[in-house]
C-alpha positions as semicolon CSV with decimal commas, in nm:
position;residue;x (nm);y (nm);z (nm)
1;X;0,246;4,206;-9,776
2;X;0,075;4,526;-9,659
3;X;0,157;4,841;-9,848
4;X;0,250;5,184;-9,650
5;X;-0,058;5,314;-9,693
6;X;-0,255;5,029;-9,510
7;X;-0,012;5,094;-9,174
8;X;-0,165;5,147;-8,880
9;X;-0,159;5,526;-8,828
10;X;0,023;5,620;-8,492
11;X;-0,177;5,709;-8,197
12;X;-0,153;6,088;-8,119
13;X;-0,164;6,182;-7,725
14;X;-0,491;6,361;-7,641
15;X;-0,386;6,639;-7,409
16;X;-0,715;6,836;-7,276
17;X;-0,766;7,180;-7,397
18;X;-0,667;7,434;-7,113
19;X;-0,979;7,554;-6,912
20;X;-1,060;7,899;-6,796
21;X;-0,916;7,863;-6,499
22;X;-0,595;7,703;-6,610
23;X;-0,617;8,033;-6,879
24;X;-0,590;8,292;-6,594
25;X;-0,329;8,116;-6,398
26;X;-0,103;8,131;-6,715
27;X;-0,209;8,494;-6,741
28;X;-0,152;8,558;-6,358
29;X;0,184;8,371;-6,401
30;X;0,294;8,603;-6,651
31;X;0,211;8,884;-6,462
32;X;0,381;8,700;-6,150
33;X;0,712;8,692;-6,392
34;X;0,699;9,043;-6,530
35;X;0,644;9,134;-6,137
36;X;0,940;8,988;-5,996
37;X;1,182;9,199;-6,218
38;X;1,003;9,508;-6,161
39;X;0,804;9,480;-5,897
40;X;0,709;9,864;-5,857
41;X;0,461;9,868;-6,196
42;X;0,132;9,951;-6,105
43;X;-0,019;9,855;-6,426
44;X;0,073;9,549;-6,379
45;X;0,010;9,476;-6,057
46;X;-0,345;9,610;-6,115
47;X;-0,405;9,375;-6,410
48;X;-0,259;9,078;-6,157
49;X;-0,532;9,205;-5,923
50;X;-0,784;9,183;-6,161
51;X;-0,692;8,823;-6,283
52;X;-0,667;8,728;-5,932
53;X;-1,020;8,889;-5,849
54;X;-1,180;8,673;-6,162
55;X;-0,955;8,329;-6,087
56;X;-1,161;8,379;-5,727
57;X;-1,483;8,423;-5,912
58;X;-1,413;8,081;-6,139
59;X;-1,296;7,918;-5,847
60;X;-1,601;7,963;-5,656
61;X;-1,776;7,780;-5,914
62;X;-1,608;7,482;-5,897
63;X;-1,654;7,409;-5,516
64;X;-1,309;7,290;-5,410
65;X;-1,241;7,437;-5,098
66;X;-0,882;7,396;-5,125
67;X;-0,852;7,569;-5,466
68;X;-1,128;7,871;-5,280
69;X;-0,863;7,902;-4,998
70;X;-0,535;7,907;-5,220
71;X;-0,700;8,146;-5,455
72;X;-0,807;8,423;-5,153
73;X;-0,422;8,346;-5,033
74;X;-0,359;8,467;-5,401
75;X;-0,520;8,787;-5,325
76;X;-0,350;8,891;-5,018
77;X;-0,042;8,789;-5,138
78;X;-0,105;9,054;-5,448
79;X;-0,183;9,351;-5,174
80;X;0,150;9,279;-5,004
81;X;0,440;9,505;-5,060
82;X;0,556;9,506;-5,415
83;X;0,918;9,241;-5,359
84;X;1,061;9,020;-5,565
85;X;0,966;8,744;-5,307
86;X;0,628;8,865;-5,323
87;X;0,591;8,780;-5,696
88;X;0,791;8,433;-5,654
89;X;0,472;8,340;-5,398
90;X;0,248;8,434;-5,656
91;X;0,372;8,255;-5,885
92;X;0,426;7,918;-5,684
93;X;0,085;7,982;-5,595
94;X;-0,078;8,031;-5,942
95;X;0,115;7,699;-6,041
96;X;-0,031;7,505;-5,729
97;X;-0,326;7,641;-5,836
98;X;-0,344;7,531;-6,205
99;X;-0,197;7,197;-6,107
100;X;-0,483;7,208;-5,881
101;X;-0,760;7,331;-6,217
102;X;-0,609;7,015;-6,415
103;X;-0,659;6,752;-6,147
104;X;-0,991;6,837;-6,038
105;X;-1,067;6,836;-6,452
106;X;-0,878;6,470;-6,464
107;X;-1,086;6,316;-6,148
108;X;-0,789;6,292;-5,990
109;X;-0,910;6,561;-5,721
């Protein structure tokens, strides 16, 4: 008979530590969020800008062409008039997007 302490310890899921990129599409996100309840706040919106600006940056890095073009869609969608449908297509966007960050990471893109 085996005691408790000779069990075989459970396997714990690996789940990969977020990247960069996958770090400033949470950050956009948030922005995204705060944006669709007040859409007006400059601050904000300036600090989305700035995220998106840097995301583009990373993104050019990695050489996917489909990220590149999602990412610049990003960035005119940010200069559009401040609208709570506005900041719903940045946020579907920065989710595409980090979807996007984690498959390329996985091999699966």
């Amino acid at each position: 008979m085996t005691s408790a302490s000779e069990s075989p310890q459970p396997v714990r899921a690996h789940m990969p530590l977020p990247g960069k990129l996958e770090e400033l599409c949470a950050a956009g996100r948030e922005c995204a969020e705060y944006l669709w309840q007040i859409p007006g706040d400059a601050s904000v919106r300036a600090r989305l800008s700035e995220l998106l600006a840097t995301l583009e940056g990373e993104v050019a890095k990695t050489g996917r062409s489909e990220m590149m073009r999602l990412a610049r869609e990003l960035r005119v969608a940010a200069g559009a008039s401040p609208s709570p449908q506005q900041a719903e297509i940045l946020q579907d966007g920065l989710d595409r997007l980090g979807r996007l960050a984690q498959a390329s990471k996985s091999g699966l893109f």
